[in-house]
N, C-alpha and C positions, 0 to 999 in steps of 0.2 A: 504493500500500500504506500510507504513510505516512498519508495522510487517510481511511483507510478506518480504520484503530487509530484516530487522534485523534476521526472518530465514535463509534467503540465508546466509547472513553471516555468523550464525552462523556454517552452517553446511559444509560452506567450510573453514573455520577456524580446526572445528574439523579434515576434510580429510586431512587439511597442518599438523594439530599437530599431530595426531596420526601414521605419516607413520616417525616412529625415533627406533632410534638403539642408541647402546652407545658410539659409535663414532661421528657421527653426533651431538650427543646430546653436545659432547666437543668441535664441530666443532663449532657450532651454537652459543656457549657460546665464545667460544673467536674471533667470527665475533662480535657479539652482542656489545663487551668489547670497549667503545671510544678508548682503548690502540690500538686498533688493524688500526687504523689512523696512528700512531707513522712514519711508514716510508713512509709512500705516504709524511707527511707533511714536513719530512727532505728531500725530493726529492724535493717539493714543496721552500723549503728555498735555493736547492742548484742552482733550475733553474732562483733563483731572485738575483744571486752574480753580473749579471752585472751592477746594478746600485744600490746603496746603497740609494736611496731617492724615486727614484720608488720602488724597495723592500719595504721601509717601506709604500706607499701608497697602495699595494697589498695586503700585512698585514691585515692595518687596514680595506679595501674593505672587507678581505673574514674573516676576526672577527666583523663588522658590520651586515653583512651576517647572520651568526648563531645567532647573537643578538637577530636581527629581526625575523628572523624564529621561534626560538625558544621563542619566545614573545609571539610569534601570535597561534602558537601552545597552547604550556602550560602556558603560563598566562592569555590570553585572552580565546582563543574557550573550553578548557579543561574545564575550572569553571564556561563556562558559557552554555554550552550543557550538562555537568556532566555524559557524558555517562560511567556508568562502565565499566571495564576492564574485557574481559573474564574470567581472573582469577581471579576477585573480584566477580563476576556475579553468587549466586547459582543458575540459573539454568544450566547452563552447567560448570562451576570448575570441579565438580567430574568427567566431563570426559576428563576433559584436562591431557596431559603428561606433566609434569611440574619437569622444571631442577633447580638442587640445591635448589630447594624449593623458588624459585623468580616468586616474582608475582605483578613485578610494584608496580608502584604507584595507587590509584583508580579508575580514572579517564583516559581513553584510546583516545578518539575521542577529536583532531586528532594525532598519530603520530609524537614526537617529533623528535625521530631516521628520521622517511622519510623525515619531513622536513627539517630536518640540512642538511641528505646526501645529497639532491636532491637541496638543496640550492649552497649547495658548486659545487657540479658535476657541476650544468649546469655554476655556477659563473667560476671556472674555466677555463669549455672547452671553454667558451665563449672569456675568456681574450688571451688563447692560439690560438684556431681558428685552430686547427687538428682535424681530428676527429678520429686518433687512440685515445688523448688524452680523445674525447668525447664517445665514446667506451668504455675504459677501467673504468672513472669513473662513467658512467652511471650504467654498469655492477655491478660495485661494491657501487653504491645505492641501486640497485635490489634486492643484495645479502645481504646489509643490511638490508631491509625491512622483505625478506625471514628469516631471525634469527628471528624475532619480532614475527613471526605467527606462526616459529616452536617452539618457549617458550611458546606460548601461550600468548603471555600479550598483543597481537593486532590482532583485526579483520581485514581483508583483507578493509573494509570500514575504520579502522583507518587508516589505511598504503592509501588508495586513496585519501581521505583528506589531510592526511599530505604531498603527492606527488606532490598536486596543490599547496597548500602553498607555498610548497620548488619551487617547479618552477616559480612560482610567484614574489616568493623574489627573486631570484638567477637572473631574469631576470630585474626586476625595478633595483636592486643595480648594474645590469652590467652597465643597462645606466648610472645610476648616474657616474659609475667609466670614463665611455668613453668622458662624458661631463667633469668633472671633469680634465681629462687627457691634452684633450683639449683646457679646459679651460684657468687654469692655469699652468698645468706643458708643453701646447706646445708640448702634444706627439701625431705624427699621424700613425707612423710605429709599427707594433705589436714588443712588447717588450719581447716574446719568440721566442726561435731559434727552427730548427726541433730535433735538439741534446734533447735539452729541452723537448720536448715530448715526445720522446725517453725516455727518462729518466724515465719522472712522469709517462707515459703508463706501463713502466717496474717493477714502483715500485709499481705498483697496483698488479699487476701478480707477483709480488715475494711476495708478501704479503698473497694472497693469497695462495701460497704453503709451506710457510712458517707456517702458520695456520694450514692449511692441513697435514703436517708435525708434530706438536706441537701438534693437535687434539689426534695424535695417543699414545703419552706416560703422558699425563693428565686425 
């Protein structure tokens, strides 16, 4: 059974990598890029101006956040399942489409990228409670997961792994924030406005064409 999945995998990995062009290829590389965060997370700082003490407890919830995910991910399950990375993996490498010659790290299962995005996504939409908000960043976990399998450096089984993680963490660390909230900062009103979502949903989708834009002269 086992080798009969790691086929599947393999071979819809291959149909994700091999359908690229050389735009795409620039596309995927500056999704891929953690920079490509930059203005979702300035949007993210602009919708925490109205309280300077809640701001810093939001903060430190969605940097808690990636802590853990990314723990659980690659320090834990990575070196201890030690599954290699398709692009470390001789039997399929040579058929990978492989950009700027990046080929991760090792060790691929689970998904570091899905579980930070999918940590953060759901943390967020969670704390906002719109669901354009939960929309826009879910989409753009999606679309990061999607860069990971068009590089090649993750099986579609890395990226599902790391999706439960990330939602996993993203979900205990909301409670902990709501108790917390509760607890001792006495907050029971959501502490984003709809302008607010407006915002961070907007700065998803500018980000996005904005890439899309940048893909074409890189």
């Amino acid at each position: 059974m086992i080798e009969y999945l790691n086929t599947i995998d393999q071979q819809a990995l291959i149909a994700i990598n091999n359908w690229h062009a050389p735009y795409f290829d620039s596309l995927m590389w500056c999704i891929t890029s953690m920079l490509s965060w930059a203005l979702i997370l300035v949007a993210l700082l602009a919708c925490l101006r109205h309280d300077r003490r809640q701001a810093l407890v939001v903060i430190c919830t969605i940097a808690l956040t990636i802590l853990i995910s990314d723990q659980i991910s690659s320090g834990l399950i990575k070196h201890t399942v030690e599954r290699l990375r398709p692009s470390h993996n001789p039997d399929i490498a040579s058929a990978l489409h492989l950009v700027n010659g990046y080929t991760g790290g090792r060790f691929g299962f689970t998904s570091s990228h899905a579980a930070n995005s999918f940590s953060v996504a759901l943390l967020v939409s969670l704390m906002m409670r719109y669901r354009r908000v939960m929309f826009a960043l879910m989409s753009w976990a999606v679309l990061q997961c999607y860069s990971r399998m068009y590089l090649g450096v993750h099986y579609p089984g890395d990226i599902l792994g790391g999706t439960i993680v990330g939602l996993a963490v993203g979900y205990g660390v909301y409670r902990l924030w709501r108790w917390f909230e509760r607890r001792w900062m006495h907050c029971y009103d959501p502490i984003f406005t709809q302008d607010d979502a407006t915002l961070l949903a907007s700065s998803v989708y500018a980000t996005v064409c904005f890439l899309a834009v940048l893909a074409a002269f890189i």
